[in-house]
Structures are given as structure tokens and as C-alpha cells.
C-alpha positions, 0 to 999 in steps of 0.5 A: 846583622852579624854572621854568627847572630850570637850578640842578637841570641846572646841579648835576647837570653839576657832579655828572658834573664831579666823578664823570667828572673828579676820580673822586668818588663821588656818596655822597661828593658828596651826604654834603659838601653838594653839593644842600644850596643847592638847594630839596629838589625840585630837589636830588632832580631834581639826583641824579635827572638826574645817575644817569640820565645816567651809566646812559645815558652810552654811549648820550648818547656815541654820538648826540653823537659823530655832531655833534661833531668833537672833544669840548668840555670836559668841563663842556660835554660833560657839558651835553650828555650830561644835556640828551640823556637829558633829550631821549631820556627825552622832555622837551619840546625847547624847555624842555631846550634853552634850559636847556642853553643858558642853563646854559652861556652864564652859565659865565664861561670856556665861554660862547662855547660856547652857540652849539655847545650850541645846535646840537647839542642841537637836532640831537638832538632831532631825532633822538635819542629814536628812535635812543636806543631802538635802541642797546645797553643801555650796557656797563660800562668795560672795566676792570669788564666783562672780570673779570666776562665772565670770571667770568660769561660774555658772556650774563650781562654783557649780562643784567646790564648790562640790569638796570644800565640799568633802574635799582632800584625801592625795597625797604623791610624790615618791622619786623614785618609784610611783607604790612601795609607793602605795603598802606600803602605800595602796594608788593608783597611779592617772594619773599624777604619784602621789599617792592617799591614801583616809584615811591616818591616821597619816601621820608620821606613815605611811611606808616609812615616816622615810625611806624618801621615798616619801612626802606630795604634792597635784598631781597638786602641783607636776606637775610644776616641771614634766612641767619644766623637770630638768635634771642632773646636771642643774643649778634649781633655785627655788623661793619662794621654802617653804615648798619644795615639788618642791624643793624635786622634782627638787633634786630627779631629779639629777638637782643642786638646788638653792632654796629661800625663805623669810621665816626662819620658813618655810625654817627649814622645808624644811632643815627638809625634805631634811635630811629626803628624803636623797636629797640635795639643796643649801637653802637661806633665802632672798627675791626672788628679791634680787637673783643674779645669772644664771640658767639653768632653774627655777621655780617660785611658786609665792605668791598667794591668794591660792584660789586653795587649799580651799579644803585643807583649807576651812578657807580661803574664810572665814578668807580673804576677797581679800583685798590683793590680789591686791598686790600679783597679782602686786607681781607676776609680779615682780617676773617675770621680776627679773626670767627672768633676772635670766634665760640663754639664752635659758633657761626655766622658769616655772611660777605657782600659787595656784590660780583659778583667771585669774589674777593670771595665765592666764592674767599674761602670757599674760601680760608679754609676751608683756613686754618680747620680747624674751619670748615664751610659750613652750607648748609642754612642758605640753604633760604629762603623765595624763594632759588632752587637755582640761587642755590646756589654749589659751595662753598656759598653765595649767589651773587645778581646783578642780573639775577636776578629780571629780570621783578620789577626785579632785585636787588642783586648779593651774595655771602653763605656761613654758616659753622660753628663745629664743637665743639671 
């Protein structure tokens, strides 16, 4: 890491430019290149101090607001905004101040702003780290929050919204053995069967990571497969597969797996893993609703708004505004018909989303139970190790938020319903 820690500072401002700015995802950022100039310590540093600061971004709004009469641009303000978490966070004041500092004196176009920097930041200081600690956890952007107030209630929001500025442990999935890869790794196995490790470090340097002997993959993310429940030797199809943590499950279960996905990209990470894990899968790059063929069972992990995973990636209320959404949801039920056009007689589906909205879990079982007469939810399908009753959904499914499992470190906001293919 470098002594000063301006280039990790200096890349996690550009990071917030791009994110708060130009509406760019962190995924997207990261995937182009944007770390790769930097030493791998300080490239984590970048991320990490990137993600605090948009989870706490009300919070930094609020105590900079107090000394500033109008707001700097948005390279400046965001300067501020990382140097502010920095300071709440409790990071020595001279070494975050002089960075800011330094960090805006050498912008070419903004470096007569150094002085402001200098005198707010230390204002902050002075300041901040105990009035952080008595403002509100941090609230989604309206155009997010109202939908889901609507569907979940104020209560829940603010219990979420909590879990979103409380951040994600690491969960990994086991190939085999749980209770084996929690001793070496000194994780715990939570409920479901995966195993929570609170402060991971690297993650490829963790044991068992070259052995492939487990994989990155959030506990509720792993339980569409555990609902499916593949068995040997059965014909899985896998839609929409990348990055592979289900498609890594359904192999380790000994089913013969068809996974797709139209991303190439994505699709060599999960190539990546395979070899990795010692698991095998027939893997095609193609659009889902181009597959032709008859299974057994499959899993469809639709595209989504991920509205689920803000915990993990706080950059998404910010750098989305839902204009898209109505398209996905349109997506998604597409992708059931085709599916179920794909699935045997008798056959079983499960249908899963990374998202807290209804439309994009609950209301598109209802809906295409009426466009399929032969389709039933199987509900006895959900009765888990772990899945809790209250989890359970009037049409059937699996409704899981953020804030459930508050007291372990939350999980994943999912939907997930199987489906049943009656014999005709």
C-alpha cells in the first residue's frame, strides 16, 4: 500500500465520479480496468473505500452540508465525501486530511480548491466521528425506497435499509463438506449449510481456495438450488447461469448440467471455476430463449434489477434509476414460457430473482400460473434445513430480505418458487 494512500483515495473518488456522475456500475468499472494500474493492496483499498462511502453517502451529505454554502464539483464533493467516512470510520485526522489535501491540489482544473478541502475536512474531524454515530442509517433514493415501502412497509425498509449499511459478510458454498470448510477457513456454518466468514481477507488466499473446495456464493443465493434438489444423473439446465455458483451446485450434486448464458465474459469465469472446483458442465454462450432441448429439471435465475444484493453493491440505487426495470420484468416472463416449454412432463422448475420487488418474484408466479394450466407450485419443495415459515409466500414461494437473519449478518434479498410440471 502506498504511504501516502492518495492513488487508492484518488481512484475511489474517480470511482464515486463515474458511479455518482456518468451512472456506471462498480461491476462494469472494476470488469474495464479501472484498479488495474494500482498495487493489489491498494486496488482493494480503492473498492473498499469506494463501497463504504456510497453506504454512508447520506450520512457524509449531512455532516458536509453543515460547512458548505453551496456544493463544490462533484470531484471535490465526492474528495470530501471518502475523506468523511475516512474520519467517522476513525482514521487518524492529519494522514486522511493531508491526503484529501494533496489529492485535490494536484487536479489540474480544481486545485484552488485545496484550501476548501482543507478547511472543511478539518471541521469534520472535529466533529464528525460522534455526530456520525447519531444520524440515521442511510435511506435508499426515493425512486427505490417508495416501491418497496409500498410493498414491505416503513418498518421493514428502515430494517433493511440497516442491513444495507451494515455491509455483507463472505459466504462461501462447500463442494462437499460445510462443517470441514468453516474449520479451515474459521467461518461458522449459518442454518441453510453455508459458511459465513465475518472478515475474509483475500479471498484467494484463503485455504481451500486453490484445492477448490468451496465458492463464493451469498446463503440465499445458494438455496434455489438446494429448493430444486437435483439428483443424479438428471438432465439440469441452467439459464442464465454466470457467474456459475448455481451452476457449481447442480455439478457438485452429480446432475449432468446444461448451463447458458449470453455473456462470453462471464461465461470464462465460470470455465475458470469449473477447473478450478474439479466439476464439470456442458457450458453455452447463447440467449436463453434461443435453447432447444428436454430436461429433467432447470433452473432459471433471471435477469433482474438486483435490488437484492444493494448490501454487496451499494452502487446500485445510485448509479440506476429503475428506468429499466420495465423491461426486465417483461424479460423474466418470457423466460418462463420458453422454460417451460424446455421442461418434461413432469418435470421441475425453479424460478429465482435477486430482487425485493413483487413484480419481479411474487407477481410473476401468479401471472404465469394462469398462462400455464399444467403448472402447480410445489411448496413442499421449500421445507429446508434453515427456511424459516415466515419465509413462505401466499402463492408459494420464498420471499428473503436483507434484514432477515439480522443477528448473523443478513442475507441477500431473493425471491425463489418451484414449479411443477403436471403429467399430461
Amino acid at each position: 500500500m502506498s504511504d501516502t494512500g492518495v492513488p487508492a483515495r484518488k481512484s475511489a473518488v474517480y470511482l464515486l465520479d463515474q458511479i455518482l456522475g456518468e451512472g456506471r456500475l462498480m461491476s462494469e468499472l472494476l470488469g474495464a480496468g479501472a484498479l488495474d494500474a494500482l498495487p493489489v493492496a491498494d486496488r482493494a483499498r480503492a473498492a473498499r473505500l469506494a463501497q463504504d462511502t456510497l453506504r454512508g453517502l447520506e450520512r457524509a451529505d449531512r455532516l458536509l452540508q453543515k460547512h458548505l454554502s453551496k456544493y463544490p464539483p462533484l470531484t471535490v464533493r465526492n474528495a470530501l465525501r471518502v475523506g468523511t467516512v475516512e474520519l467517522c470510520q476513525g482514521q487518524a485526522a492529519h494522514g486522511v486530511v493531508n491526503a484529501m489535501v494533496e489529492l485535490v491540489a494536484r487536479h489540474k482544473r480544481l486545485g484552488h480548491l485545496k484550501g476548501l478541502t482543507n478547511a472543511v475536512l478539518r471541521k469534520v474531524a472535529a466533529e464528525g466521528p460522534e455526530a456520525w454515530d447519531a444520524l440515521r442509517a442511510p435511506r435508499l433514493p426515493k425512486w427505490l425506497r417508495g416501491p418497496l415501502v409500498s410493498a414491505w412497509g416503513p418498518d421493514a425498509m428502515a430494517a433493511m435499509e440497516r442491513a444495507h449499511f451494515a455491509g455483507a459478510p463472505l459466504d462461501l458454498t462447500a463442494k462437499s463438506d460445510p462443517a470441514a470448510v468453516a474449520a479451515a477457513t474459521g467461518g461458522t456454518v449459518v442454518p441453510t449449510g453455508s459458511v459465513r466468514i465475518a472478515d475474509p481477507g483475500q479471498v484467494s488466499a484463503m485455504a481451500g481456495f486453490e484445492a477448490g473446495d468451496w465458492w463464493v456464493q451469498d446463503a440465499a443465493a445458494a438455496l434455489p438450488v438446494q429448493v430444486l434438489a437435483p439428483q443424479t444423473g438428471e438432465e439440469v439446465l441452467d439459464l442464465c447461469a454466470a457467474p456459475g455458483g448455481k451452476t457449481m451446485q447442480l455439478a457438485a450434486a452429480g446432475a449432468r448440467v446444461t448451463a447458458v448464458d449470453d455473456s462470453a465474459g462471464r461465461m470464462a469465469r465460470v470455465t475458470e471455476n469449473l477447473k478450478r472446483t474439479g466439476l464439470s458442465a456442458e457450458l453455452l454462450v447463447q440467449d436463453a430463449r434461443a435453447h432447444a432441448g428436454a430436461y429433467d429439471a432447470i433452473l432459471l435465475d433471471a435477469p433482474c434489477s438486483a435490488t437484492g444484493t444493494i448490501r454487496r453493491h451499494p452502487d446500485l440505487p445510485h448509479a440506476k434509476d429503475g428506468s429499466e426495470f420495465g423491461a426486465l420484468i417483461d424479460l423474466q416472463g418470457t423466460l418462463i414460457d420458453h422454460a417451460w416449454g424446455l421442461l418434461k412432463s413432469g418435470g421441475r422448475m425453479v424460478f429465482c430473482t435477486c430482487s425485493l420487488l413483487p413484480d419481479e418474484g411474487e407477481v410473476q408466479i401468479d401471472e404465469a400460473l394462469l398462462r400455464h394450466p399444467d403448472m402447480r407450485v410445489d411448496v413442499a419443495a421449500l421445507d429446508l434445513p434453515g427456511v424459516e415459515r415466515d419465509w413462505h409466500t401466499a402463492e408459494g414461494g420464498l420471499r428473503l430480505r436483507p434484514d432477515y437473519w439480522e443477528d448473523l449478518g443478513g442475507m441477500d434479498g431473493f425471491y425463489i418458487a418451484c414449479l411443477h410440471k403436471e403429467t399430461r
